[in-house]
C-alpha positions, 0 to 999 in steps of 0.5 A: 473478463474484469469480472469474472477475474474479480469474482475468482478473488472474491471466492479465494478469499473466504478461505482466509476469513475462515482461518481466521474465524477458526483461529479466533474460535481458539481463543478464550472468551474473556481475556485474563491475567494467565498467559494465552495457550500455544495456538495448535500447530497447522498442518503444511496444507493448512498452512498453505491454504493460509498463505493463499487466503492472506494473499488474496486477502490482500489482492482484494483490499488493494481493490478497496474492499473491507469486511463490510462490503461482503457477505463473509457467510454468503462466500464461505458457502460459495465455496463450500457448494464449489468444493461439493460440486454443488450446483450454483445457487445462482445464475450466471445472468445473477452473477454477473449483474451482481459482480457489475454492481460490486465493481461500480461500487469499487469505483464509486468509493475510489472515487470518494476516496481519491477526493478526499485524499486529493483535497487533503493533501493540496492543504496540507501543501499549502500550509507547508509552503509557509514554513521556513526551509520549504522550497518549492518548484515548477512541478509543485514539488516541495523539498527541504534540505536537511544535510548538505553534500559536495558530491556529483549530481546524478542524471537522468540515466544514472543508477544511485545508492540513497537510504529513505524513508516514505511516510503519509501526510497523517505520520504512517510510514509505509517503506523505507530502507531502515527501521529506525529514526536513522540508518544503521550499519546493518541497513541495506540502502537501495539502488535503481536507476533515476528514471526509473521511480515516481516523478517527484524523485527522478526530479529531486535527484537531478537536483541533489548532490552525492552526500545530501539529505533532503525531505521532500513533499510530493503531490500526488500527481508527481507521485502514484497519481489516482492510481494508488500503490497497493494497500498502504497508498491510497488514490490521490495521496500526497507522500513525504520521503526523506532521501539520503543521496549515498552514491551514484554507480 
């Protein structure tokens, strides 16, 4: 089933890679000083087959796949001869060996990936514990503590508002409840409940008081462990977060 479930994304996505090959068909080959044309208007369907295609597009990069691990030629017939009633090109006995070597080869670099990250990080933690301001506990949770509260602390069952940003170890933000280097007005913060976020938070918040600004520095294993969090958090990944406690509801 996991399988067949993958070769049904596989064949999906060629749609996207055809949009965009037609979309760069449009544009000209050398780029100049005169402004580009309007791109032509899709159609609602086109449109909608896009949005499929991007979607799947993602599905499948979340999957740890990239350009270069399929044959876009080889899917795009797929998908023509499925659409013209065609009969398969190859066995299923070929297909499914074939979608057992591609899933092997998934895990073979999530695994590579995974190392890397998990090595990565364990020294990135290593130099920050050095730096003055860094505390770190039990768990190996790092936290340092930008602005100071006098409010309640929440517990485990407690819902809170917080504003926060989430970055990698390399710089890239990848979520947050604001844009910019601080909260706006017209930011929106976030509620949930304490018990219900990665470990590293549900620990920093039963430690942090209503009106605290802390960074904190979260292995992976506190974190989305060697599982990832779609295409942004990759396996193993250490997380910075800069949380402001704004309430507890």
């Amino acid at each position: 089933m996991r399988i067949q479930t993958f070769a049904i994304a596989c064949t999906v996505a060629a749609v996207s890679t055809i949009s965009v090959y037609a979309q760069d068909a449009a544009k000209p080959a050398v780029e100049t000083a005169k402004p580009k044309p309007a791109a032509p208007a899709m159609t609602p369907k086109q449109k909608a087959s896009y949005g499929i295609g991007m979607n799947v597009g993602r599905s499948i990069k979340q999957q740890g796949l990239g350009s270069d691990d399929l044959d876009v030629n080889a899917v795009a017939r797929g998908i023509f001869d499925a659409l013209a009633g065609k009969e398969p090109a190859l066995s299923q006995a070929e297909l499914s060996a074939a979608f057992a070597e591609l899933q092997r080869m998934i895990e073979s670099k999530k695994a590579a990936v995974t190392a890397e990250n998990a090595e990565g990080g364990k020294k990135f933690l290593v130099a920050n514990a050095k730096k003055p301001g860094i505390k770190t506990t039990k768990t190996g949770l790092q936290y340092e503590i930008i602005r100071s509260g006098n409010g309640p602390t929440p517990t485990k069952s407690d819902t809170v508002t917080t504003h926060y940003k989430g970055q990698l170890i390399n710089g890239d933000i990848f979520d947050g409840s604001y844009r910019g280097k601080a909260p706006t007005p017209a930011d929106e913060p976030i509620s949930f409940p304490v018990g219900g976020v990665i470990a590293g938070w549900t620990e920093a918040l039963q430690m942090m008081k209503v009106g605290d600004k802390w960074r904190l520095f979260i292995p992976s294993e506190l974190a989305y462990g060697e599982r990832g969090a779609g295409a942004d958090i990759g396996p193993g990944a250490t997380l910075i977060f800069e949380i402001e406690l704004i309430a507890i509801k």
